[in-house]
N, C-alpha and C positions, 0 to 999 in steps of 0.2 A: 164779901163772903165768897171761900171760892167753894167751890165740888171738889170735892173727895174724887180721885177716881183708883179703883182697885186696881194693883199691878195686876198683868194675866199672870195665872198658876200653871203651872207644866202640865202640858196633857198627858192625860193617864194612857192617853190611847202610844203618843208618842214614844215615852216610858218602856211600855211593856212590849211595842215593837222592838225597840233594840235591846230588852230581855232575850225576845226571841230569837232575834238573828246570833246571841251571841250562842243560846244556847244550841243553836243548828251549827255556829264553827266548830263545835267540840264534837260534834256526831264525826265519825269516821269518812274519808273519801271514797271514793266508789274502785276499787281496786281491779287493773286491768288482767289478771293473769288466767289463764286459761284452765279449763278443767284436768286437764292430762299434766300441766306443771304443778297445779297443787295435788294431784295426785303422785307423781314423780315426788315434792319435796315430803309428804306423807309418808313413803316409803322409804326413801333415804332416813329418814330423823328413827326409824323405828329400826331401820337395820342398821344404822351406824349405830343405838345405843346397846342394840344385840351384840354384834360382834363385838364393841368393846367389852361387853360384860362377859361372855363368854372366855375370850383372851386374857381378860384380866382376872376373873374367875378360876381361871387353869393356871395362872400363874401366882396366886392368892397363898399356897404353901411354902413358896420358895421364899417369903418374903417373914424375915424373922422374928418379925417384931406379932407377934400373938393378938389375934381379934381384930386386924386390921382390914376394916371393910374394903371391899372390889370397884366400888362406885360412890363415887362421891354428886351430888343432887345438882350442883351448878352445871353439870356437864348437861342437861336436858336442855337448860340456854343456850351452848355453845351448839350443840346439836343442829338445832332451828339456823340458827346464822352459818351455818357450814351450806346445807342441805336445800333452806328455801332461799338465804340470800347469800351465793355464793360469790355473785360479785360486790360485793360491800367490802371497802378495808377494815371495816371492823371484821369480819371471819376469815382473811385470810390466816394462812397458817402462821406464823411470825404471833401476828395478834394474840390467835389463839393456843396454841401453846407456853410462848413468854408471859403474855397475858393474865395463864391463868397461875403459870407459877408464880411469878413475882406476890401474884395477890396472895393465892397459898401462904406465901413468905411472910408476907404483911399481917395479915390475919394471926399465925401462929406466934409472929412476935408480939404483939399488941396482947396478945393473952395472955404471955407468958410475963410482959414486964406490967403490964396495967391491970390484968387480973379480969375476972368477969364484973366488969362494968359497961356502963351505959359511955362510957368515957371509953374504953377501948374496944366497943364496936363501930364509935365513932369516927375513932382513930384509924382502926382498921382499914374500913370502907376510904379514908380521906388519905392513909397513904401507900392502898393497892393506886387508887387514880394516878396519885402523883407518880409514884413508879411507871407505872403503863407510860404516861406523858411523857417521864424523861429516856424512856426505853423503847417510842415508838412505837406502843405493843395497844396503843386503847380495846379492851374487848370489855362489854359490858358487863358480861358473867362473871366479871372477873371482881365485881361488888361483890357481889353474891357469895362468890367464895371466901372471900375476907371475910364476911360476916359470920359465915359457918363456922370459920375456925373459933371464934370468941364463945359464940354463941353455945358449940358441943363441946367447949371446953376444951380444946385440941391444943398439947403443950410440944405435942413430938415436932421436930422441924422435917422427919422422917417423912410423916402426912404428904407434905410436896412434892416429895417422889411417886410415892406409892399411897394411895393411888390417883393422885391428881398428875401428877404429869405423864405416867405412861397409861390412863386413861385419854388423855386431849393427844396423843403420838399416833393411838390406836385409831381416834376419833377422826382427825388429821389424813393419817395414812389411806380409812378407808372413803375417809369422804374426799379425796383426791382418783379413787380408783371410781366409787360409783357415777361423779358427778361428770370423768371422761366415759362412762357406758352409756349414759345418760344424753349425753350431747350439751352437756356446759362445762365452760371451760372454768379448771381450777385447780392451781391457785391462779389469781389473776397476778402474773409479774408485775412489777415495778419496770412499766413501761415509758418513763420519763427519757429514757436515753433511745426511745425508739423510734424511728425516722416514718413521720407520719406521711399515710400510702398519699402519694400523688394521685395519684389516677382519682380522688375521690376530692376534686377543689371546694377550700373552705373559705368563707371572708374571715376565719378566727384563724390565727396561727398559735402555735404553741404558747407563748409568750400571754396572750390577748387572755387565753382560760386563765393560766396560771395567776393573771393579776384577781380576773374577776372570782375568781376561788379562794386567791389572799382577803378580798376584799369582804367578806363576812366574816375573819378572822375567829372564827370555831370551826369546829369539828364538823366536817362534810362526810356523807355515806360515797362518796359518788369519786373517783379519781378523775385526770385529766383526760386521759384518753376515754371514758363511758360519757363522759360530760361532751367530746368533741362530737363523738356517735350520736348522742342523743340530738345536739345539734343538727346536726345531717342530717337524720331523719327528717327533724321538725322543720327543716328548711321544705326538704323535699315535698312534705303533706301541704304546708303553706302553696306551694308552685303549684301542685297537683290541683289546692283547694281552688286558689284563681286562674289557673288555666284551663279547669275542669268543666268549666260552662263557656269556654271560648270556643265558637266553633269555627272552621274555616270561612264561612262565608262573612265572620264578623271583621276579617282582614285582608282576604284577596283583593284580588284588584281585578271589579268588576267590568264585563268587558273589553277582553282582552282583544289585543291584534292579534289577526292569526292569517294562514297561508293555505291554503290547500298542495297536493299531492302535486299538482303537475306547474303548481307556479314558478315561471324563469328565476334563475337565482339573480338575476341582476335585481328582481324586483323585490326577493326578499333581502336581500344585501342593504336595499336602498331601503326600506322601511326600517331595517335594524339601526341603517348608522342616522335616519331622519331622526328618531323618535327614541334613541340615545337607548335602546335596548339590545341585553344579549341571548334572547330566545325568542321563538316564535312556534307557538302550539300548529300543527300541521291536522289539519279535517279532512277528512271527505263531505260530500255534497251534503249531508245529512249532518253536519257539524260533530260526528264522531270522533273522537282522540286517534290519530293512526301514526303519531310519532309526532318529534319536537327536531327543530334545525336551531343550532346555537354558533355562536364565535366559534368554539371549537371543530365543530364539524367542517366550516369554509376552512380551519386553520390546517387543518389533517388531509383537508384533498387538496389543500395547494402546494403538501411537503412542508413538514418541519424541519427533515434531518436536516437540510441546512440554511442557515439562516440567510445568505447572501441572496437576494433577488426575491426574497416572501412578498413585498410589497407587488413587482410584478406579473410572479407568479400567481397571487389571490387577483389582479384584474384580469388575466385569464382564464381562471376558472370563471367568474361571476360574468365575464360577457360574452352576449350571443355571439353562436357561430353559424355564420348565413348557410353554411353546407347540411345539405339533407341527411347525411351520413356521421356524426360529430361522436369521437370517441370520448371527449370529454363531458362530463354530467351537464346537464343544462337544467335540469326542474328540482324542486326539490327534495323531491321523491326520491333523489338515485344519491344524493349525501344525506339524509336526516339521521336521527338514531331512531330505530324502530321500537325498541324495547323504553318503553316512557312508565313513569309509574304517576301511576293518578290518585285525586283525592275527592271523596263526597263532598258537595259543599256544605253538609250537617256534620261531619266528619268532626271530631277532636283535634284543635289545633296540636296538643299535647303529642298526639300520636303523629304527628309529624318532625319532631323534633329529631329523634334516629334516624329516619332519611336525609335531615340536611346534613347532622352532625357526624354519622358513620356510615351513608349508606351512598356521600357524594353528590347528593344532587344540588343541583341549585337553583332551579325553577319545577315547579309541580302545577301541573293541572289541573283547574276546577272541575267537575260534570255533575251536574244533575242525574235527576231518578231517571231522566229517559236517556243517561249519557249524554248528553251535551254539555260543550265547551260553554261555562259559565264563568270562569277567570282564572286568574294566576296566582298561585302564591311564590315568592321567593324569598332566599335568604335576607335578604334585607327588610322584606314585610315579616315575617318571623322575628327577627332580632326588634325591629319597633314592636312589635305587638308583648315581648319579655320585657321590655322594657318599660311599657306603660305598667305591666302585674308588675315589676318589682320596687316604681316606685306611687305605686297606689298604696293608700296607707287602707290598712286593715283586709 
């Protein structure tokens, strides 16, 4: 005889967790926009639908067809997408005024051959989209309007002109004018043919977006060039985020050799080519920063202008001269560079990256809170330390 044993039954607890999680996807994301730009698109949406109505208002007698309203109701969608999200391909102008005629077009015919039915509001809505699709023009409002025409009964093909399309012209023209007072730019061109700026190096090249934008194969808010931007950005907070707790002393090089003010150049010569380096921080007695002696500076007091005899020229400069009277430098006080730029050892690696990359330097010195010479950083400890952030995962 055996036991029975009961299968387990689904936990109710388990169940109703992933109720909840689902219904938290559907809550809305947390929206990053600032109080002055929802105030700017506020203002926009309420004066672009003024001015249009006012312009079309005043031009409301010239138009001969009797009783024909000034504003048509989908224009308060197109509004929003002009005003709050002006760079979206769906609000650019193209979109929006072909957009919204073609649908006009659709909707009026749909009424006129299928009658008010459930069948040619259908139709309407299904072949304003397809127009949009084959005319490049996707605007969403542009549902909206097809629906209206069935729905008010609208038989005149007239309607499409007046007043749907010299309201979205009006609408158009002035949200082109507010949104440069404004400080956004718009329309956003068809920037495909446009030679992406150098000066700002990406690991995506044009090619690289356009595949991964094919590759969801719908309708994206977002074009190539906003998508490369945003990139950048996200790149640059990523670097910010893990270099942002690097500080200098987590990559110098503790320790440093260093020379004082009056030491012979033979003997800083000789610790440079011993110990395979091309700088040396210069102290006073108190191990104070008072300049740095590098390759260059031996290179510039032996003459560069010409190259034939530099090798015997630098053993002259670098060895003693037994006479009491010696016009050429002998310590290294009389070639270093005095002007040295230094760094906290708490200091932001991060904020050192402008000095290596535009400001020329190639060795910087460490110092502590009382000034003292605590180490080195150089371009080479920099570039390892970019290195570990870019290929540390997370």
């Amino acid at each position: 005889m055996t036991d029975n044993v009961a299968s387990p039954t689904p936990s109710p607890t388990g169940a109703s967790t992933r109720v909840i999680e689902f219904m938290r996807g559907l809550l809305p994301v947390q929206q990053h926009v600032s109080a002055g730009e929802r105030v700017r698109a506020m203002c926009g949406v309420a004066l672009g639908i003024f001015v249009t109505a006012v312009v079309c208002k005043a031009a409301s007698p010239l138009i001969p067809v009797a009783a024909t309203p000034w504003l048509f109701a989908a224009l308060g969608a197109s509004a929003v997408l002009v005003f709050a999200v002006p760079s979206s391909p769906l609000a650019q102008p193209w979109s929006v005024v072909v957009g919204q005629f073609v649908s006009a077009l659709s909707g009026i015919a749909c009424a006129v051959w299928l009658g008010d039915t459930a069948w040619a509001a259908a139709a309407a809505v299904g072949l304003a989209v397809a127009s949009m699709f084959a005319l490049r023009c996707l605007h969403p409002p542009g549902g909206g309007t097809a629906l209206l025409m069935v729905l008010a009964h609208i038989t005149r093909f007239e309607f499409a002109l007046f007043p749907v399309l010299a309201n979205v012209v009006v609408l158009v023209t002035w949200g082109m004018a507010y949104n440069a007072l404004t400080g956004r730019r718009y329309p956003h061109t068809n920037r495909s043919a446009v030679k992406v700026d150098s000066s700002q190096p990406s690991r995506f090249t044009a090619a690289d977006l356009d595949a991964a934008m094919a590759h969801f194969k719908q309708v994206l808010t977002v074009d190539r060039a906003d998508l490369s931007e945003l990139l950048h950005h996200a790149e640059l907070a990523a670097y910010e985020r893990s270099l942002g707790t690097l500080r200098c002393t987590d990559i110098m090089s503790a320790n440093p050799i260093y020379v004082e003010f009056g030491t012979p150049l033979d003997e800083a010569w000789r610790l440079m080519r011993e110990r395979g380096i091309k700088a040396l921080p210069v102290v006073d007695k108190a191990r104070h920063i008072v300049g740095i002696i590098t390759l260059a500076d031996f290179m510039r007091h032996a003459g560069l202008d010409t190259r034939e005899g530099i090798g015997e020229r630098l053993r002259a400069l670098v060895q003693r001269d037994a006479t009491l009277s010696s016009e050429k430098p002998e310590v290294v006080g009389q070639i270093m560079t005095r002007r040295v730029r230094v760094a906290g050892q708490h200091s932001l690696v991060i904020d050192l990256v402008p000095l290596f990359s535009e400001g020329g330097h190639h060795h910087i010195p460490i110092i502590n809170e009382d000034k003292h010479l605590v180490g080195i950083i150089t371009q080479s400890d920099l570039v390892s330390a970019l290195y570990r952030v870019v290929r540390r995962p997370g």
